[in-house]
C-alpha positions as CSV (number, residue, x, y, z in Angstrom):
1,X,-14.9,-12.0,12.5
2,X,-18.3,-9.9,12.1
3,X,-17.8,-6.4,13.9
4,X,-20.3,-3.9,14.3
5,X,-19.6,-0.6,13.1
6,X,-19.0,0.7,16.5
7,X,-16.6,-2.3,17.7
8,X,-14.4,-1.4,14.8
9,X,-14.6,2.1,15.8
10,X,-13.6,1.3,18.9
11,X,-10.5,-0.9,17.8
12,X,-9.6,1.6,15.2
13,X,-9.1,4.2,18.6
14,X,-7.3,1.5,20.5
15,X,-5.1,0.4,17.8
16,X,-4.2,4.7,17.1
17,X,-3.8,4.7,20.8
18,X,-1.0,1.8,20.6
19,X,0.3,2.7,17.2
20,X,1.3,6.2,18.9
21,X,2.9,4.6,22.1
22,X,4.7,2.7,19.5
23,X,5.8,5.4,18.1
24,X,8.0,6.8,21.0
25,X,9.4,3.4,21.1
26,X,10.7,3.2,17.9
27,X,12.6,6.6,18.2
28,X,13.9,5.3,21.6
29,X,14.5,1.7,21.9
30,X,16.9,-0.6,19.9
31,X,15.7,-3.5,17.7
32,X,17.0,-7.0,17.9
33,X,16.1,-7.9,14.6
34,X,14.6,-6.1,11.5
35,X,12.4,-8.4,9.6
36,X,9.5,-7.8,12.7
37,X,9.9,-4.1,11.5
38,X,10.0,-4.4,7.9
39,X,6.5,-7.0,8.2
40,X,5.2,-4.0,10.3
41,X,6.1,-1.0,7.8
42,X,4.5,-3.1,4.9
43,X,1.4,-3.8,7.3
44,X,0.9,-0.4,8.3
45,X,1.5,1.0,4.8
46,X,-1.6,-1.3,3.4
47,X,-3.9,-0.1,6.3
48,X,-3.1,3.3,5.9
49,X,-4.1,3.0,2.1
50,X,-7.2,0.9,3.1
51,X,-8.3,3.2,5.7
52,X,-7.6,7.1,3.6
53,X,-9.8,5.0,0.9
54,X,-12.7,4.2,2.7
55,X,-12.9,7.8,4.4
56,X,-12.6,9.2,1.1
57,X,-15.7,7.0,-0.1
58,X,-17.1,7.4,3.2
59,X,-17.2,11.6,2.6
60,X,-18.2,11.0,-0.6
61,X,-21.2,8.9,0.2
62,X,-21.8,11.3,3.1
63,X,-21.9,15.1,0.6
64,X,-23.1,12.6,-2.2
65,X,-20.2,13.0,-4.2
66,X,-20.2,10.3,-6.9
67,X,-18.0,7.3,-5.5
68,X,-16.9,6.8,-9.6
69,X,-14.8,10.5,-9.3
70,X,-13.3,9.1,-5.6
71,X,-11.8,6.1,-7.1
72,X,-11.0,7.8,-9.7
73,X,-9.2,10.4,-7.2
74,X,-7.7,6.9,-5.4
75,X,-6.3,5.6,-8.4
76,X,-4.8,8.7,-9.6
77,X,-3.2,8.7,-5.7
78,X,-2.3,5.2,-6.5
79,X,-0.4,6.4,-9.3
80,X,1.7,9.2,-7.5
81,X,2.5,7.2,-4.9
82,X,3.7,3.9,-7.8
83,X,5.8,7.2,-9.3
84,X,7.7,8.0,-6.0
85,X,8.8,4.5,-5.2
86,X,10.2,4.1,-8.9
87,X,12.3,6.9,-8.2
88,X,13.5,5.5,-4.8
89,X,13.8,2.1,-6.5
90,X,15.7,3.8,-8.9
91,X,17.8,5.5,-7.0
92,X,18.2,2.6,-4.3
93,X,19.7,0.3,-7.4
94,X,22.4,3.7,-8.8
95,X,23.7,3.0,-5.1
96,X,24.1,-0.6,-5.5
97,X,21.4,-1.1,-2.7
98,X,19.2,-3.1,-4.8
99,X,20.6,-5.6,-7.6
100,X,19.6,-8.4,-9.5
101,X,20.2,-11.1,-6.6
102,X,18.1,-8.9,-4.1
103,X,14.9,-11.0,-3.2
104,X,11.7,-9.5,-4.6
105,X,13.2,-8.3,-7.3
106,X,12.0,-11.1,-10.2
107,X,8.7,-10.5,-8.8
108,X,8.9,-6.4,-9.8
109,X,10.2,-7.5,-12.9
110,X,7.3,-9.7,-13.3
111,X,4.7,-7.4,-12.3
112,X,6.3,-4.5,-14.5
113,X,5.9,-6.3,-16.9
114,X,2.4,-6.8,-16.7
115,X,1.8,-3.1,-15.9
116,X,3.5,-2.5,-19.5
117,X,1.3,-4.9,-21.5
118,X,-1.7,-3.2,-19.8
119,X,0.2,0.6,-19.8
120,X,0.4,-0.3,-23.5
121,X,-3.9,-1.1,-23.6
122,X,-5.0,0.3,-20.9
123,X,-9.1,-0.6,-22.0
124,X,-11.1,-2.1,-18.5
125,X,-10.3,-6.0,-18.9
126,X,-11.0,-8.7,-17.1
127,X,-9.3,-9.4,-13.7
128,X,-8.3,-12.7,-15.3
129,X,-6.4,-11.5,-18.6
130,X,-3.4,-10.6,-16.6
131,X,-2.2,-12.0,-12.9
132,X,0.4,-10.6,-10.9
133,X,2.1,-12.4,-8.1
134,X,1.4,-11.1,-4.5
135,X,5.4,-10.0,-3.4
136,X,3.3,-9.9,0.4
137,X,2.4,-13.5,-0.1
């Protein structure tokens, strides 16, 4: 799908329009199931990152920042944000809330993993020297 810059302006207002009636909804009407909700957080969560990126390279391009310091800036966010959901995850498995058995989990392990051996080396690479599996499909 090719959109112009204003068409996807124009959806981004719709879509803020419906995400806020949506809103109300959610604090007011029962769900019948939750997997349509969780697919929905994890949805939302990925265009929120998307879109606070490309305003922040968009206000850097537009005061001439340099774009290297913004992603810079995006992976440090990246970062804080990897930090706060260890410490949920962390605290979600002391409850018992997460264990071995929960699905996703080998996946995390996995991708830990390879966050280690590149913690441990952190030198650019190649995007082929280490893969980690998509847990979104």
């Amino acid at each position: 799908m090719n959109e112009t810059p204003a068409s996807l302006s124009s959806e981004i207002s719709r879509l803020a329009t419906e995400l806020k009636r949506l809103e109300q909804r959610l604090g007011s009407e029962a769900l019948a199931e939750i997997a349509p909700l969780n697919d929905f957080r994890l949805a939302v969560d990925n265009v929120r990152l998307k879109a606070w990126s490309v305003s922040e390279l968009f206000n850097a391009r537009y005061t001439r920042e340099d774009p290297n310091a913004v992603l810079t800036f995006l992976a440090a966010e990246r970062l804080r944000r990897l930090d706060h959901l260890v410490r949920n995850l962390c605290g979600d498995m002391e409850r018992g809330a997460i264990t071995s058995q929960t699905s996703g989990m080998q996946s995390l392990l996995e991708a830990l993993t390879t966050l280690q051996q590149i913690a441990r080396h952190p030198e650019p690479r190649s995007r082929q020297s280490y893969t980690v599996k998509n847990a979104a499909g």
